[in-house]
Backbone as JSON Lines, residues from 0, in Angstrom:
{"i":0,"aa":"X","n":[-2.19,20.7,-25.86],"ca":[-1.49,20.52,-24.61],"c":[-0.59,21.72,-24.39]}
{"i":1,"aa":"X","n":[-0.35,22.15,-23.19],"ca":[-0.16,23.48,-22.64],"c":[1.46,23.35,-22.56]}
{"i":2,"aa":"X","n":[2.63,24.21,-22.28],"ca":[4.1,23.95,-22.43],"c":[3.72,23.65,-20.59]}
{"i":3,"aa":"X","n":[2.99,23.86,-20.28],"ca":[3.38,23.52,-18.46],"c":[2.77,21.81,-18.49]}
{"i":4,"aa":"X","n":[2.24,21.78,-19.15],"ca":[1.66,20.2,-19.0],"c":[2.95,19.42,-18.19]}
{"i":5,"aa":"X","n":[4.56,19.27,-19.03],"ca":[5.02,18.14,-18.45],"c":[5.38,18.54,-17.04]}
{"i":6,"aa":"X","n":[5.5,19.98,-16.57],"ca":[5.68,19.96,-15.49],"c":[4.82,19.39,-13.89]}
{"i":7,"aa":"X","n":[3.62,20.03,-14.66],"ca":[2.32,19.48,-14.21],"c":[2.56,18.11,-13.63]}
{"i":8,"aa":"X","n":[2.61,17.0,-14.68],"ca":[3.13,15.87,-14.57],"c":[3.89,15.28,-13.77]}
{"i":9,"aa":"X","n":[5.11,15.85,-14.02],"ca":[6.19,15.13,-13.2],"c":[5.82,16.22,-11.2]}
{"i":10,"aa":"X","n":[5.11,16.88,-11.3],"ca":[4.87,17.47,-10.01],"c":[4.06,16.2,-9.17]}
{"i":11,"aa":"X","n":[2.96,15.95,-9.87],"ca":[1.7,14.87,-9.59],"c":[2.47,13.16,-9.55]}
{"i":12,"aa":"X","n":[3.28,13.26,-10.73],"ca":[4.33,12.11,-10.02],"c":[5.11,12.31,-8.86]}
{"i":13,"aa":"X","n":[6.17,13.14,-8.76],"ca":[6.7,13.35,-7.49],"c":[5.84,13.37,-6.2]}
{"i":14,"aa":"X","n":[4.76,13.81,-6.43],"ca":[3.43,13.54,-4.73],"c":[3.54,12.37,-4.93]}
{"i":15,"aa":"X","n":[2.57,11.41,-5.76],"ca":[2.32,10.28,-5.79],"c":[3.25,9.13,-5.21]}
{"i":16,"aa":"X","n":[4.51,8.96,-5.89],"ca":[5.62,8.94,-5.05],"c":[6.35,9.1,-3.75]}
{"i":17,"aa":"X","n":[6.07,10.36,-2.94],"ca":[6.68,10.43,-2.18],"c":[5.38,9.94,-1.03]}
{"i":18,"aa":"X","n":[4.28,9.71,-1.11],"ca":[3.18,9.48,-0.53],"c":[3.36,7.97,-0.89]}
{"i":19,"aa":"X","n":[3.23,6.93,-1.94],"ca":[3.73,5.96,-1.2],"c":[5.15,5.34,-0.74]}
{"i":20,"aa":"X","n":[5.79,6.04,-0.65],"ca":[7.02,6.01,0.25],"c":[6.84,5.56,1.71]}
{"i":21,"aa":"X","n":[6.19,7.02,1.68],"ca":[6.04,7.29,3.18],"c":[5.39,6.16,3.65]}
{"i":22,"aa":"X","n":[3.95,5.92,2.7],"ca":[3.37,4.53,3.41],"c":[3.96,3.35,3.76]}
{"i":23,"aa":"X","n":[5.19,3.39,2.44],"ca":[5.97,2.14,2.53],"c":[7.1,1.83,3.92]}
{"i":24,"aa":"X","n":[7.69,3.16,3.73],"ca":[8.83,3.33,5.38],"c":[7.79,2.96,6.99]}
{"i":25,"aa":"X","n":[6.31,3.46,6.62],"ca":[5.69,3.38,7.81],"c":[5.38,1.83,7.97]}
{"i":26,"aa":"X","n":[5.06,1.08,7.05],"ca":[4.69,-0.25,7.18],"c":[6.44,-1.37,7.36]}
{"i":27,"aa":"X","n":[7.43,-0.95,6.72],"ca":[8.37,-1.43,7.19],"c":[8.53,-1.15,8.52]}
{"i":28,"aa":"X","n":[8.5,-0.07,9.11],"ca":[8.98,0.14,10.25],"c":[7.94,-0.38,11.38]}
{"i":29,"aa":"X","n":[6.77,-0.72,10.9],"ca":[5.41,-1.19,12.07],"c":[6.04,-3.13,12.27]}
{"i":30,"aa":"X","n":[6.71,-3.36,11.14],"ca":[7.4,-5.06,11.26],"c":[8.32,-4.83,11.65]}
{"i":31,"aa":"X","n":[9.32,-3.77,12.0],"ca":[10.08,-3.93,12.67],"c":[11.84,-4.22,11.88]}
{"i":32,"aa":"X","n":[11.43,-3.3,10.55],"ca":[12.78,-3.85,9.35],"c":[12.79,-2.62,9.07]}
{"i":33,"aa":"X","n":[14.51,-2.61,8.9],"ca":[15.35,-1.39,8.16],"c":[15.43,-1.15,6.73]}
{"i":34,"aa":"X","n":[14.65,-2.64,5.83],"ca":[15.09,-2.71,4.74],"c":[13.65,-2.76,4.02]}
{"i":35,"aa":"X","n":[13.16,-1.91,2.95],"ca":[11.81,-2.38,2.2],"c":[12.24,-3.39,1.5]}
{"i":36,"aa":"X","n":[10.91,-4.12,1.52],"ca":[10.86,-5.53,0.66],"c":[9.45,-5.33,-0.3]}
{"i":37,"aa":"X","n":[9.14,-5.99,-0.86],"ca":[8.2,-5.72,-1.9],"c":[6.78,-6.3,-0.99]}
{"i":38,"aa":"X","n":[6.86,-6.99,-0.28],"ca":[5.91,-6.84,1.1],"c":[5.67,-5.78,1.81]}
{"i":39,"aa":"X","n":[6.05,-4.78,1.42],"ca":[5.39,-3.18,2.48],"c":[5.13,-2.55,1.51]}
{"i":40,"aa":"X","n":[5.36,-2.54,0.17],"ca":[5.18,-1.94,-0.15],"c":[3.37,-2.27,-0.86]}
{"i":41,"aa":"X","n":[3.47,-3.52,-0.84],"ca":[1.67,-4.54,-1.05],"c":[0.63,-4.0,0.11]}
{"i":42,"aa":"X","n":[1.83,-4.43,1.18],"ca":[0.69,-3.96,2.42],"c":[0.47,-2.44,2.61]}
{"i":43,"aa":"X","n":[1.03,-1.56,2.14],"ca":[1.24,-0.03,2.09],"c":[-0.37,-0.02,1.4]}
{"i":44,"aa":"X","n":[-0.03,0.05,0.01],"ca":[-1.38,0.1,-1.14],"c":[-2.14,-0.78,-0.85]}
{"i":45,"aa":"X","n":[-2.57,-1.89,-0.1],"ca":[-3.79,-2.53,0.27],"c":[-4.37,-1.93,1.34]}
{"i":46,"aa":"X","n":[-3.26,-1.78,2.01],"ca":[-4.44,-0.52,3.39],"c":[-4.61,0.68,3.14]}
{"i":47,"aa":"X","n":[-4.22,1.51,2.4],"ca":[-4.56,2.62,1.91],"c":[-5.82,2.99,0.85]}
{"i":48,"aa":"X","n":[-6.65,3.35,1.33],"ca":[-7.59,3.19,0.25],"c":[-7.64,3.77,-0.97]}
{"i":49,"aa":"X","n":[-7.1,5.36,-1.47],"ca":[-7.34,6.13,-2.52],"c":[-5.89,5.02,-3.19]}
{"i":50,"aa":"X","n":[-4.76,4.43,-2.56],"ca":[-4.1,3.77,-3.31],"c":[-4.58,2.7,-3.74]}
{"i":51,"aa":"X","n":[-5.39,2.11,-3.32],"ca":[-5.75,0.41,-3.16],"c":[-7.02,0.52,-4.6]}
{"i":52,"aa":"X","n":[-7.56,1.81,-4.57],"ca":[-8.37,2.08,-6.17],"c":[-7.46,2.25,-6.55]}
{"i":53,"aa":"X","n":[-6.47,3.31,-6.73],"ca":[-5.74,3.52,-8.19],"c":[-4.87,2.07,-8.36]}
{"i":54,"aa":"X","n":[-4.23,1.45,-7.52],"ca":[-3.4,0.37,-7.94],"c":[-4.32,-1.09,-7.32]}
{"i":55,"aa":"X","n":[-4.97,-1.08,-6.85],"ca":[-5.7,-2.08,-6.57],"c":[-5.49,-3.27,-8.26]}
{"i":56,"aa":"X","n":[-5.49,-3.27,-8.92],"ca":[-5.01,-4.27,-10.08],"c":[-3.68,-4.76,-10.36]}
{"i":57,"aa":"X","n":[-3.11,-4.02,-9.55],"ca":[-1.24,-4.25,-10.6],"c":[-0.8,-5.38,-8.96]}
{"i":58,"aa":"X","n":[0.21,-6.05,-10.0],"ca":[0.59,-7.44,-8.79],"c":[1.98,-7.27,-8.68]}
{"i":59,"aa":"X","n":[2.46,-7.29,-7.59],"ca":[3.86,-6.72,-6.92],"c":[4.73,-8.04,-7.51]}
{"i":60,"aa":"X","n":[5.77,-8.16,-7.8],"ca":[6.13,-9.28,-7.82],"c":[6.64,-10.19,-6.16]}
{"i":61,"aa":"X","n":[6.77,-10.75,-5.69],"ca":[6.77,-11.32,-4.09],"c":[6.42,-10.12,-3.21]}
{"i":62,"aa":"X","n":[5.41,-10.07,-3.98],"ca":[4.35,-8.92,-2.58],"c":[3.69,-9.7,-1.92]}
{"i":63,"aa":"X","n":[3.13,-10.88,-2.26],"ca":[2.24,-11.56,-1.52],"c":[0.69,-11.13,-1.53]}
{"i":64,"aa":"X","n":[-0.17,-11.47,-0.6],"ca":[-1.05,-11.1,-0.7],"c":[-1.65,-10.87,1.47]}
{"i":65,"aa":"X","n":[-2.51,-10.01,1.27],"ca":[-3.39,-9.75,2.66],"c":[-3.53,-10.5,3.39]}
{"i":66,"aa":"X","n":[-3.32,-10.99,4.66],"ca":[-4.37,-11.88,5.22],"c":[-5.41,-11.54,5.23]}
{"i":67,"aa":"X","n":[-6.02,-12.28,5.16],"ca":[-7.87,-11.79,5.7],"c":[-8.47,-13.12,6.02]}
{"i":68,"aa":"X","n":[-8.9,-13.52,7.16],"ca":[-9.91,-14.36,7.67],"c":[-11.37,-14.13,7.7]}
{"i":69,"aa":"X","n":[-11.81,-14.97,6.91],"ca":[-13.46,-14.96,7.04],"c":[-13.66,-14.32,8.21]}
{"i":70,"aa":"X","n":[-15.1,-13.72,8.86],"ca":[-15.38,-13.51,10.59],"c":[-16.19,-15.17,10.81]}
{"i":71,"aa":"X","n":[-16.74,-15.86,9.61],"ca":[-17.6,-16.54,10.16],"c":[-16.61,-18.17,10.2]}
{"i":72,"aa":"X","n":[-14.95,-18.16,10.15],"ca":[-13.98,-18.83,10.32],"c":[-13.48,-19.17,11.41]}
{"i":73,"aa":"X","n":[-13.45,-17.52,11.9],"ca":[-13.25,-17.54,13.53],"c":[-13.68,-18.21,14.51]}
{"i":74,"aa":"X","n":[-12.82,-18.84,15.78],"ca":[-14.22,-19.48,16.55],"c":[-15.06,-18.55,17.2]}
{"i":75,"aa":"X","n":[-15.83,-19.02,18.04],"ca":[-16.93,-18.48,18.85],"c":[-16.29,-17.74,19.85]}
{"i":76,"aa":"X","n":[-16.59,-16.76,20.45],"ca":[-16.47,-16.03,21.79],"c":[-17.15,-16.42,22.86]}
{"i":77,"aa":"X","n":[-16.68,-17.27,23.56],"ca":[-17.82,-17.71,24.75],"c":[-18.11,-16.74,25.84]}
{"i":78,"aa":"X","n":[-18.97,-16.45,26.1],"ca":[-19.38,-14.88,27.05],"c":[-19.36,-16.1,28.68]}
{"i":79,"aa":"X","n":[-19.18,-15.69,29.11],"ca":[-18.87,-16.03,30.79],"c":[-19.13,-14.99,31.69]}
């Protein structure tokens, strides 16, 4: 291992980081709150996809979870 390795590191942490931030401030602010809750930051990494692989396993504590409705739940569209 190289003497730049830890810098390396903590560089690739600091992106990682400040990228879901950003996701997180953008999804607080789409509900309409000044304050993150551990709910934007779930919904941040579930809609994000390169996040939703890398953390797609780890469980927020009161993150909650997605909605998602079946399509075949939905009712019908009646065409008129």
């Amino acid at each position: 291992m190289g003497a730049g390795a830890p810098v390396y590191l903590a560089a690739v942490l600091e992106y990682l980081c400040a990228e879901v931030w950003e996701l997180v401030g953008n999804a607080a602010r789409d509900n309409k709150k000044s304050r993150i809750v551990p709910r934007h930051i779930t919904l941040a990494i579930k809609n994000d996809e390169e996040l939703n692989k890398l953390l797609g396993g780890v469980t927020i504590a009161s993150g909650s979870v997605l909605s998602n409705i079946h399509a075949v739940l939905l009712p019908k569209k009646s065409s008129k």
